[in-house]
C-alpha positions, -999 to 999 in steps of 0.1 A, spaced: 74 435 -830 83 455 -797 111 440 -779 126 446 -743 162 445 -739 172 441 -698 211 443 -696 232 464 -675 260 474 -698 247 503 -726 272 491 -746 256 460 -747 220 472 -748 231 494 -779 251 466 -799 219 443 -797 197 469 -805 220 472 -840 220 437 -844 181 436 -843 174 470 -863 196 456 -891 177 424 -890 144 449 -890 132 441 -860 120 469 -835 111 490 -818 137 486 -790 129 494 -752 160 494 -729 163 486 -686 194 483 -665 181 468 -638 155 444 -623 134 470 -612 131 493 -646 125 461 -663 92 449 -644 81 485 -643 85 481 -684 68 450 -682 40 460 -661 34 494 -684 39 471 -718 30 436 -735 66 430 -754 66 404 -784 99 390 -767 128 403 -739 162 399 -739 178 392 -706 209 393 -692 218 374 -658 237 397 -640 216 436 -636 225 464 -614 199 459 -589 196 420 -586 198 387 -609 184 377 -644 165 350 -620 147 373 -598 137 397 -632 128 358 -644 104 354 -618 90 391 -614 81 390 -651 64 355 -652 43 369 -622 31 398 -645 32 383 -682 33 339 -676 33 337 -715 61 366 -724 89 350 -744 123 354 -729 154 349 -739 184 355 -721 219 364 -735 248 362 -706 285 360 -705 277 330 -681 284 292 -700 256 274 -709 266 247 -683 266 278 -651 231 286 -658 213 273 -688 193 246 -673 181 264 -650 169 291 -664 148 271 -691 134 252 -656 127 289 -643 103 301 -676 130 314 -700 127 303 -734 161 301 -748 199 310 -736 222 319 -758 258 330 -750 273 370 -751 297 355 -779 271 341 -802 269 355 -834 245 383 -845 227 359 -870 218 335 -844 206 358 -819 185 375 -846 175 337 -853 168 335 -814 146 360 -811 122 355 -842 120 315 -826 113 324 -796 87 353 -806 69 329 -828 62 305 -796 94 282 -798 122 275 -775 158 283 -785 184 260 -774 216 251 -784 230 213 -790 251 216 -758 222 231 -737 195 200 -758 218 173 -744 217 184 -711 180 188 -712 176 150 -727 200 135 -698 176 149 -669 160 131 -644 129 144 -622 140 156 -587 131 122 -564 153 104 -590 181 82 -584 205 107 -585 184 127 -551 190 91 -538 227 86 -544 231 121 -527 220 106 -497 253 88 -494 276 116 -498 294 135 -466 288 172 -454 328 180 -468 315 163 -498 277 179 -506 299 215 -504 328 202 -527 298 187 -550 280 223 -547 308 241 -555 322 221 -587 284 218 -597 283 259 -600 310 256 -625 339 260 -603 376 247 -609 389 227 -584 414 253 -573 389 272 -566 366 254 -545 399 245 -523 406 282 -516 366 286 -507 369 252 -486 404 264 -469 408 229 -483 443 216 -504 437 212 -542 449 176 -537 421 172 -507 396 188 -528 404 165 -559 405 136 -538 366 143 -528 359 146 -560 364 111 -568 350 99 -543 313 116 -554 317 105 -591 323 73 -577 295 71 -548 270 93 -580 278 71 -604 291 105 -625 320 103 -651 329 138 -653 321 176 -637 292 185 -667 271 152 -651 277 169 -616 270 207 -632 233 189 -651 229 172 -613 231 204 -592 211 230 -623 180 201 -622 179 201 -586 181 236 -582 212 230 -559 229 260 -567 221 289 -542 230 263 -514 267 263 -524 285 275 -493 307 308 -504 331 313 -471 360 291 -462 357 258 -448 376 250 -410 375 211 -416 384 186 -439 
């Protein structure tokens, strides 16, 4: 099996392609960027690729896209340093076939990749529970939205990217204890428990790109 491995470290690129010549599967075709992976992908059919989320020249999403356009039924897995609750969902909702965390373990990747080349999906217990608690887009959860404030639909944004609340107060100009107190008051008008429901909310929705990224003036 030829597989396509689309990362932007070498290092990286060279440590997987160990991991899968030990496990005897190969060849091995390398890109750093978004751009040297579709021209792969146009040139090549690939039994599966390996991408990463962050690439010199763009995002794992917009290589996502590009190489559905060109090959709809190429399996893809994609390996990042990103937690499963960052990006997971969506980039199972975006055509990948499996995510699997930097830190996994060389047997499960090589596990990975022979599920997803033989036409399954790869997902991990975390990553299956989000995918059971979803709801489609016009849902109650789009409803309850509704109710929310401006300050709160950014502070929701923000902590549904993955976000500590410190954070999200220094991109607000907001206090922690302001930022905190807006928090409760979405859980409450969501009808969330805690930050993974309002992470699953914002990945379903596709929410994330809207998250505001310079400092608030109000409150």
């Amino acid at each position: 099996m030829r597989i396509l491995i689309v990362d932007d470290h070498e290092v990286v690129r060279e440590g997987l392609r160990q991991v899968l010549s030990e496990a005897g599967i190969g060849p091995v075709d390398e890109a750093g960027g978004v751009k040297e992976a579709v021209d792969r992908v146009r040139a090549r059919t690939y039994d599966a690729i390996l991408l990463d989320m962050s690439l010199v020249d763009g995002t794992g999403f917009e290589a996502l896209r590009e190489i559905r356009s060109l090959r709809p039924r190429a399996p893809v897995l994609v390996i990042s340093m990103h937690p499963e609750q960052t990006w997971a969902l969506r980039a199972i909702r975006q055509g990948a076939n499996g995510y699997l965390s930097k830190s996994t373990s060389s047997r499960e990747i090589v596990s990975a990749v022979r599920q997803v080349v033989a036409g399954g999906r790869y997902l991990s217990s975390q990553l299956e529970s989000l995918l059971e608690g979803t709801e489609p887009a016009d849902g109650p959860d789009s409803e309850r939205e509704e109710t929310l404030s401006k300050r709160e639909s950014e502070v929701l944004l923000l902590l549904g990217s993955g976000r500590p609340v410190g954070d999200v107060a220094r991109v607000l100009g907001l206090s922690v204890k302001t930022v905190s107190t807006h928090r409760e008051h979405i859980l409450r008008k969501m009808g969330f428990s805690n930050n993974m429901e309002l992470i699953r909310h914002c990945l379903l929705h596709g929410l994330l790109d809207e998250a505001p990224r310079n400092p608030g003036n109000t409150s």
